[in-house]
N, C-alpha and C positions, 0 to 999 in steps of 0.2 A: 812307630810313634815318635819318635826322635828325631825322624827325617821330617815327621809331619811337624813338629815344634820348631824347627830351623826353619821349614817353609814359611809357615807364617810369621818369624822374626823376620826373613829374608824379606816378605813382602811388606811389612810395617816401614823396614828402612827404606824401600823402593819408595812407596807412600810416603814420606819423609823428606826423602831426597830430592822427588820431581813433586813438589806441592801444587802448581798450577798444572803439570799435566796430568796429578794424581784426583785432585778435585774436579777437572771437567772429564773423568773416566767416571770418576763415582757422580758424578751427577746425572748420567743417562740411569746408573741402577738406580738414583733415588727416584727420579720421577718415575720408573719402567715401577720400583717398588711398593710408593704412595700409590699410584694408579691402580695396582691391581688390590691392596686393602679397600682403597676407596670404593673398589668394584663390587666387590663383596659386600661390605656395610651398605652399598646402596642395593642391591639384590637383599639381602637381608630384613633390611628394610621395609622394602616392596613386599617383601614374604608376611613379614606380621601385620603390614596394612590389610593384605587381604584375606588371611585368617582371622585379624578382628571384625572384619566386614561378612567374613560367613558366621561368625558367633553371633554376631548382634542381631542377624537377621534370619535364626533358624536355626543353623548350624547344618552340616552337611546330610543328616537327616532327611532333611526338606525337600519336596516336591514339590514344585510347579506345576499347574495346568494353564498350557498354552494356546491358543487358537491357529487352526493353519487350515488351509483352503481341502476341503476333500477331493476327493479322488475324481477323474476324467468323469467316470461310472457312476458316481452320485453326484454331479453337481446341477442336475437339472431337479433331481429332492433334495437339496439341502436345506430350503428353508421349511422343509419338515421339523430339523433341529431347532431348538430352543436358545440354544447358546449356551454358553454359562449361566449359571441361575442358583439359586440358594438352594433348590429340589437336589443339585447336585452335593451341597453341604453333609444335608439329612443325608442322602443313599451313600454318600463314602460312610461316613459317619456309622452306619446303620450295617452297612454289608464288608465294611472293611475295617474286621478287626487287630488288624495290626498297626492301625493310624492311630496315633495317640491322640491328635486334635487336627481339626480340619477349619479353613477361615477361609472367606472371601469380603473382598474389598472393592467401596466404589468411588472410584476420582469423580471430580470435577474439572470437568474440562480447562483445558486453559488454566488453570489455578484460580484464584479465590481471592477478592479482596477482603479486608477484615479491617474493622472501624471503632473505633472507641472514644469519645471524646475528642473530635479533631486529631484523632491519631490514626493511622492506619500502614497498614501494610500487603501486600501481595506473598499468598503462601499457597502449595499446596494441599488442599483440603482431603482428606481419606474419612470416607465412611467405611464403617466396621467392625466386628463384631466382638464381642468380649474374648477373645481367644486371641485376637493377632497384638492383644497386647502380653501375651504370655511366650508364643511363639517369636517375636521381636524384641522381646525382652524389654519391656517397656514398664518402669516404676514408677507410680507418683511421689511427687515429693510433699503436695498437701492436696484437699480435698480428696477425690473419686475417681476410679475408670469409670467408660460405660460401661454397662452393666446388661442382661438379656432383657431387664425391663422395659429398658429407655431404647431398645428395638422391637418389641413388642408395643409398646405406646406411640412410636414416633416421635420419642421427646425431641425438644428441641433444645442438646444441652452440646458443649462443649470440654473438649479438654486439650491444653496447648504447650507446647512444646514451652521449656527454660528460654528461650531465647526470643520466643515468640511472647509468651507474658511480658516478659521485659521491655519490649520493642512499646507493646500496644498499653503497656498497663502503665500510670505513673507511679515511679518508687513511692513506698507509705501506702498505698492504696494496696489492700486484701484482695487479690483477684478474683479470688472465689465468692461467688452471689453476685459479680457484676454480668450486666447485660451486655455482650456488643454485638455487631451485624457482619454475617458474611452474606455476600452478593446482595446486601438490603434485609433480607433476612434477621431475624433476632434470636440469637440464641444464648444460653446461659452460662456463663464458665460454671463447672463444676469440676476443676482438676487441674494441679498445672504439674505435668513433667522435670522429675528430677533433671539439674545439669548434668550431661555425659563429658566426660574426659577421656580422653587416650591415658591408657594405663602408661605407658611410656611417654615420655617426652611434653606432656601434660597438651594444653589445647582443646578447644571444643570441638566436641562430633557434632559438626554444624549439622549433618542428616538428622539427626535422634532430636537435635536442640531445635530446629526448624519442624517438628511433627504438628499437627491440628487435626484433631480427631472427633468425626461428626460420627452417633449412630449410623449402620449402612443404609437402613431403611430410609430412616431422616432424608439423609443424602440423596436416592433412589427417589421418595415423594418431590421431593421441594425441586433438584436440580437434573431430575432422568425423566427422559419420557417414556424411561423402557423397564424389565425388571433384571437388565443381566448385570453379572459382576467384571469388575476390570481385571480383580486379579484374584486367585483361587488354590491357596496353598495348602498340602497337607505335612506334617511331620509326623516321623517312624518316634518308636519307640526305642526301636533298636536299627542300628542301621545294615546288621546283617539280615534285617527283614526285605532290604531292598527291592530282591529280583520278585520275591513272591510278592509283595506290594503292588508294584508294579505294573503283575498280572490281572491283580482285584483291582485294583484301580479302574485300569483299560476294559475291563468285564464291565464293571459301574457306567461310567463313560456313554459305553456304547447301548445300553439299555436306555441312559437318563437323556441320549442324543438318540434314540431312535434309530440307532443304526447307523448314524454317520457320523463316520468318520472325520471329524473335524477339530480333532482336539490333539494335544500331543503332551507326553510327559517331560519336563526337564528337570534332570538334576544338579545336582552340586556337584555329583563329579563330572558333568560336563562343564563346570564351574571350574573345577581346579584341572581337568584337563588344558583347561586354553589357559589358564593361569600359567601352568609350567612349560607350556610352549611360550608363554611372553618369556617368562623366568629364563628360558635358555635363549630367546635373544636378547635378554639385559647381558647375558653371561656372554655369548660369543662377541657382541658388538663391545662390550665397555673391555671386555678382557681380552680383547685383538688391539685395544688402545694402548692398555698395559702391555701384552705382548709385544709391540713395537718399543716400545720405549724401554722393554728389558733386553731386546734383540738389538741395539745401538749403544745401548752402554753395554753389554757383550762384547760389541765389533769394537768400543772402545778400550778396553782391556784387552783384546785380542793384539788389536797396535800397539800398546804399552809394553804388551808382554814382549809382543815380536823388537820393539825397538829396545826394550829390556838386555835380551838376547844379543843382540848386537853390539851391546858398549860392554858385556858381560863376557863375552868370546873367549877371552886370556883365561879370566877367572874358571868359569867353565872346564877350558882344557886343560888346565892345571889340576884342579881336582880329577879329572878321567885318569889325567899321568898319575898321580898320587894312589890310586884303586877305588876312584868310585866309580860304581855299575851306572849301565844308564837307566835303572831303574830308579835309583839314587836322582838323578840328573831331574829324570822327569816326575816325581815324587815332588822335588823342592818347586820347581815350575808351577805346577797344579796346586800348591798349596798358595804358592806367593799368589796365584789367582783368585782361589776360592777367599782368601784375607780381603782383598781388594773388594769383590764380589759381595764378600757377608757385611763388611764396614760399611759399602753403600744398603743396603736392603736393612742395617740396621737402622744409619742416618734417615732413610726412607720408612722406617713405622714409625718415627718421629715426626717423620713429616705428614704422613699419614693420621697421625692422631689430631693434629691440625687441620689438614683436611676435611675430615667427619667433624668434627665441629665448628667448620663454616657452612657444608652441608645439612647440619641440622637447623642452623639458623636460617637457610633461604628452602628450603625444601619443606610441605605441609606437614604437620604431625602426624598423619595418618599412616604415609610411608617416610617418615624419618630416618637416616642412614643409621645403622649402630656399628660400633667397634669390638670387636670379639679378641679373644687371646688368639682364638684358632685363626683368624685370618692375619695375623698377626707375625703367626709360627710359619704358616702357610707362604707371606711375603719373604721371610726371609731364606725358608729351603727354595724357593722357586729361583730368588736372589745366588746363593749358593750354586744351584745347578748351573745358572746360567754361567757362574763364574767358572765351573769345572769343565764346562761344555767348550767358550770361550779360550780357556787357557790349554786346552786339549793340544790343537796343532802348533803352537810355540813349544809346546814342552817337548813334543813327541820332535822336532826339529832339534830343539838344545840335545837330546837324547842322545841325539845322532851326530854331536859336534866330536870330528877328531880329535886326541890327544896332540897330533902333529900341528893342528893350528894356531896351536895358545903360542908358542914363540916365534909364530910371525906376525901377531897380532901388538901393534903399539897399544 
């Protein structure tokens, strides 16, 4: 412990003595340092953007049903199949009970103009069923959802996203009970969607705040010439019901498609499997930037230390002739490195806390950088290693300096 306390006095003086060579040594670990926090907060980041993107829209529960071309062997009956279709809602619904709720949605091609008063704008329009506002977590903030009625009637009513009321509606004016048009069409606001925010770093969830939502049917009469759905989600109850879901599903399916094969399931965790293959290329690519820039402030302490050693010679073999060991020798070496090493990696989450917050300012709120303790602790052991690693073969050299060299050394 005692050798280790000399070490690093020995290294502060060193730091002291060469202040310009001692600063452009620490300056490769501060950037090698900020680089790889910065690296982190920005993975980090990415991490919560797209676990609040699976909560807001189902949450990993959730199943997809997809369309894909059937087999060599039935594509001459395929248009036996129906497609997606609502008959598929009822029969999950009805034969699969481990679905908590089950919805399909229908777009409008192209997106959807929408008109009020010489105002207007272009939004994507979803017909829907009362359930995909439960499932997508979707609150009103005044009036109404649709409702099973106003699919059953074909009303002809609407409900519109925080952002989109604002856009189309003039402030003072009570959205609800006004008329406007989409594609010429007229239909009724009856609902306008709470503002969504990002729980962190505040901003609007332009997805959630851009929604318009038309009955499915509505949608199907007025703008389909067909009765199939675009999109057709089920959510578990439990999501250890997975694999047996799964089974009833594809059972359902293939009864409600007559046989063919034309449908496929996707889940969330095919979702967050491609998510963490991005995640580890954010991680190798952004922390191969850090690792260079920690591997050069390295090689700059390596030279410090080596040219350390050299104006150090006398001193050195003077202590060997007095009884220190060269374990002694290279103890004080590795220490005067790891000082060097841990000062910059300190300087460097200094700098780093600078960083993430120019970061949060140019990057969207969805994936916004954050700064953690851990990535923080993490910069500076990584800092530390490099400086032990670094000062390794100057020490193990000084180690090895004879007692006979110090009196021929000026």
């Amino acid at each position: 412990m005692r050798l280790l306390f000399m070490g690093v006095i020995s290294g502060w003086r060193e730091v002291l003595a060469h202040k310009l060579r001692s600063f452009l040594t620490l300056f490769g670990i501060v950037l090698g340092a900020a680089a790889l926090v910065g690296m982190l907060g920005v993975v980090k980041g990415l991490l919560r953007g797209w676990e609040a993107m699976i909560y807001e829209t189902g949450g990993i529960e959730r199943i997809t049903v997809q369309i894909k071309r059937p087999p060599d062997v039935q594509r001459e009956k395929a248009a036996l199949s129906p497609g997606r279709t609502l008959n598929d809602v009822d029969a999950i619904l009805a034969a699969v009970p481990l679905a908590r709720r089950v919805t399909a949605e229908v777009l409008i091609s192209g997106g959807a103009r929408l008109y009020f008063q010489g105002r207007a704008t272009s939004q994507y329009v979803r017909g829907v069923l009362p359930a995909s506002f439960i499932m997508d977590r979707f609150d009103v903030d005044s009036g109404r959802l649709i409702g099973e009625l106003d699919n059953e009637l074909q009303t002809q009513v609407v409900v519109l996203g925080a952002t989109v009321a604002e856009t189309l509606i003039p402030r003072g004016l009570d959205p609800i009970g006004q008329s406007i048009t989409i594609n010429g069409q007229p239909f009724t606001v009856v609902g306008v969607l709470k503002e969504y925010q990002f729980a962190m770093g505040g901003g609007r969830y332009n997805t959630k705040n851009s929604a318009v939502f038309i009955p499915l049917t509505t949608c199907q009469t007025l703008f389909r010439l067909d009765e199939n759905v675009d999109v057709l989600n089920i959510q578990l109850a439990d999501i250890a019901d997975m694999p047996h879901a799964l089974e009833q599903i594809s059972n359902v399916l293939n009864q409600t498609h007559r046989g063919i094969q034309d449908t496929r399931l996707e889940t969330r965790e095919d979702l967050l499997q491609r998510f963490e293959e991005t995640r580890k290329s954010y991680v190798y690519s952004l922390g191969g930037v850090a690792g260079i820039g920690l591997i050069v402030g390295g090689i700059g302490i390596m030279n410090v230390m080596l040219a350390s050693i050299s104006e150090r010679v006398r001193e050195i073999g003077i202590r060997r002739a007095l009884g220190a060991k060269r374990t002694d020798i290279l103890v004080q070496i590795l220490a005067e490195s790891l000082t060097i090493a841990v000062a910059g990696g300190i300087i460097g989450m200094v700098a780093s806390i600078g960083l993430i917050a120019l970061l949060q300012k140019v990057v969207v709120a969805s994936n916004r950088p954050e700064l953690s303790p851990a990535a923080l602790v993490i910069g500076v052991a990584f800092s530390g290693l490099v400086g032990v690693l670094a000062g390794l073969y100057p020490a193990i050299r000084a180690s090895r300096l004879s007692p006979v060299e110090a009196p021929r050394t000026n």
